[in-house]
N, C-alpha and C positions, 0 to 999 in steps of 0.2 A: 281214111274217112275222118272227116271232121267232128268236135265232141258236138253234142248237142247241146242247145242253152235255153235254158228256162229261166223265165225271171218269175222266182217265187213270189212276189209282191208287191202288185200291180193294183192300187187303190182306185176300183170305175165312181166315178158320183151321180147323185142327181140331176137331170138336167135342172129341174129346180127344186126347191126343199119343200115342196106341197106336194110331190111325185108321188113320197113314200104313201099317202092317205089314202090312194088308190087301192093299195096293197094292205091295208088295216082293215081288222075285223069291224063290223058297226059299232062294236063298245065304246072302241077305242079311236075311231075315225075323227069325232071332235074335241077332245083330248089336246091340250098345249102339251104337244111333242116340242122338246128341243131342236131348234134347226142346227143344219153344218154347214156350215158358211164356209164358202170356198170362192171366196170372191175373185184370187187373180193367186200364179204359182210363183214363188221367190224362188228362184235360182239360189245354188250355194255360192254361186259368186255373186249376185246381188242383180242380176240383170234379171230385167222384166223378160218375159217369154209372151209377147206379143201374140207369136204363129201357134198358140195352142189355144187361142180362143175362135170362137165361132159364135152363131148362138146362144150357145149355154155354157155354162160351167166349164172348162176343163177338163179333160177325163169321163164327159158325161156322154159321147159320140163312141161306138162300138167301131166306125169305120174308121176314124179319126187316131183312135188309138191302136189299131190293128195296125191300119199302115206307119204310123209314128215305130210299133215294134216288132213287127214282123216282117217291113219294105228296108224301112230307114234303119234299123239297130241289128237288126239279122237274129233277132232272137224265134225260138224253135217253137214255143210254148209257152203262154203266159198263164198264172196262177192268181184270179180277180180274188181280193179279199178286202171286199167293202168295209167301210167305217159302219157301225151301226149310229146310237147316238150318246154315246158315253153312258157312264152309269145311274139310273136312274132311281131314286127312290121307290118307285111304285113298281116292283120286282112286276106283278102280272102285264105291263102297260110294254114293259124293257121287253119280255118273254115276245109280245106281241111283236113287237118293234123289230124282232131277232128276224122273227118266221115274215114280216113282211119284209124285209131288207131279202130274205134267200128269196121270196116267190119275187119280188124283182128284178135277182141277180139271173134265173130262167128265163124270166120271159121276156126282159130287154138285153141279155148278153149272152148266155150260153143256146137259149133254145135257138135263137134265130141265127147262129154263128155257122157262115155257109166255111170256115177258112179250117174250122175242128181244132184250132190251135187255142184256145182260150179254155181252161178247166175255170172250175170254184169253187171256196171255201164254204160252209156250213156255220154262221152264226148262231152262238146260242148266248143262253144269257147262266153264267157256272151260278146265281143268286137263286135261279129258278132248279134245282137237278134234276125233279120229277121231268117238267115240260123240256129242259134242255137233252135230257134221252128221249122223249117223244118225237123232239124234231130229227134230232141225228136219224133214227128209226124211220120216220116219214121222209127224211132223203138219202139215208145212205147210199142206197143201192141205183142212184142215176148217176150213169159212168159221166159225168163232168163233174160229180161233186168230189174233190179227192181229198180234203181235209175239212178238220172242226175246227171254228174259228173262235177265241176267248179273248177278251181285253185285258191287258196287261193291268191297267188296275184293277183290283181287288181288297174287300174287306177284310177278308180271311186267307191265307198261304193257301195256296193249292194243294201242299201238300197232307190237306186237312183229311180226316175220312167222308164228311159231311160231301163232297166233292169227289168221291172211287164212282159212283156208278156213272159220270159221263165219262172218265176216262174207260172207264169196263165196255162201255157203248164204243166208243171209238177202236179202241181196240178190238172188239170182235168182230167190226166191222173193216177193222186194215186199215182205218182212216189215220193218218197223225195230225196232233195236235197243235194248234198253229198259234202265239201267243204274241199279241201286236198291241202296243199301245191304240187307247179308242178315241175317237172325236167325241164332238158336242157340246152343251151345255150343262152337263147332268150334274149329278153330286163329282164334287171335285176333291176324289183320294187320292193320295201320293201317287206319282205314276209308277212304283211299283210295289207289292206287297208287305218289301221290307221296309218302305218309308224313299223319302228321299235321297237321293243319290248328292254326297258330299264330295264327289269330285268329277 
């Protein structure tokens, strides 16, 4: 029997950066959200990747990328963990930004997934911890979401206490914690807690 292969982090996009408003509550629906610009994909050896464009963006077709990993890579199971839109000042506008990137990530990629092979993360915003265990709470329990998803920037160490009840949320819930550098235009902190990386 062969092992199974999951690709733990698999970034879906926008088809376009006005998508997300759809998924925004009214407060926040005319609001200058940061867009994420995903204009074309750089290969690590520098060649353009022509045959992943369509349409739209990149990564932003469900069918497009299923066969790209499930026909062409032979992978078993992919794990979608969206960019939100980097860190934002206005912690309630980010909070917002979290929950409409997840009600997104259902209703264009996991709910309508005839192939069962696509799970997803649960973005939250670690600046908000009241609303970011509200959200965990409000989706734990739909068997595609299998982890909590955090941006590696941060103000403050995670390992702060100010930050125990989302890990307390995740944990009672068997979720793990999934910690990835964020996109956007937001407020621009080191990209990772401890400052920048000198080598």
């Amino acid at each position: 029997m062969s092992p199974m292969v999951i690709d733990a982090n698999v970034q879906p996009h926008f088809r376009y950066n006005a998508e997300i408003r759809r998924y925004l509550p009214a407060a926040h629906r005319l609001r200058a959200v940061p867009d994420v610009e995903q204009q074309w994909y750089q290969a690590p050896s520098g060649d353009y990747r022509a045959d992943l464009y369509g349409e739209h963006y990149p990564g932003s077709d469900p069918a497009t990328v299923s066969r790209h990993l499930f026909d062409d890579a032979g992978v078993d199971y992919a794990i979608l963990n969206p960019l939100t839109r980097g860190n934002i000042a206005d912690y309630l506008l980010n909070t917002s930004i979290c929950a409409a990137v997840n009600d997104w990530l259902l209703d264009r990629w996991l709910e309508p997934d005839t192939t069962d092979r696509f799970r997803g993360t649960i973005k939250v915003n670690p600046e908000d911890p009241r609303d970011a265990v509200a959200e965990i709470e409000r989706l734990a329990d739909h068997p595609k979401l299998v982890q909590v998803g955090i941006p590696m920037q941060s103000r403050e160490p995670y390992g702060k206490p100010m930050f125990e009840p989302i890990w307390e949320a995740a944990a009672a819930h068997g979720l793990p914690v999934a910690v990835h550098i964020n996109g956007g235009n937001g407020v621009d902190h080191a990209p990772t807690f401890a400052g920048h990386a000198h080598t």
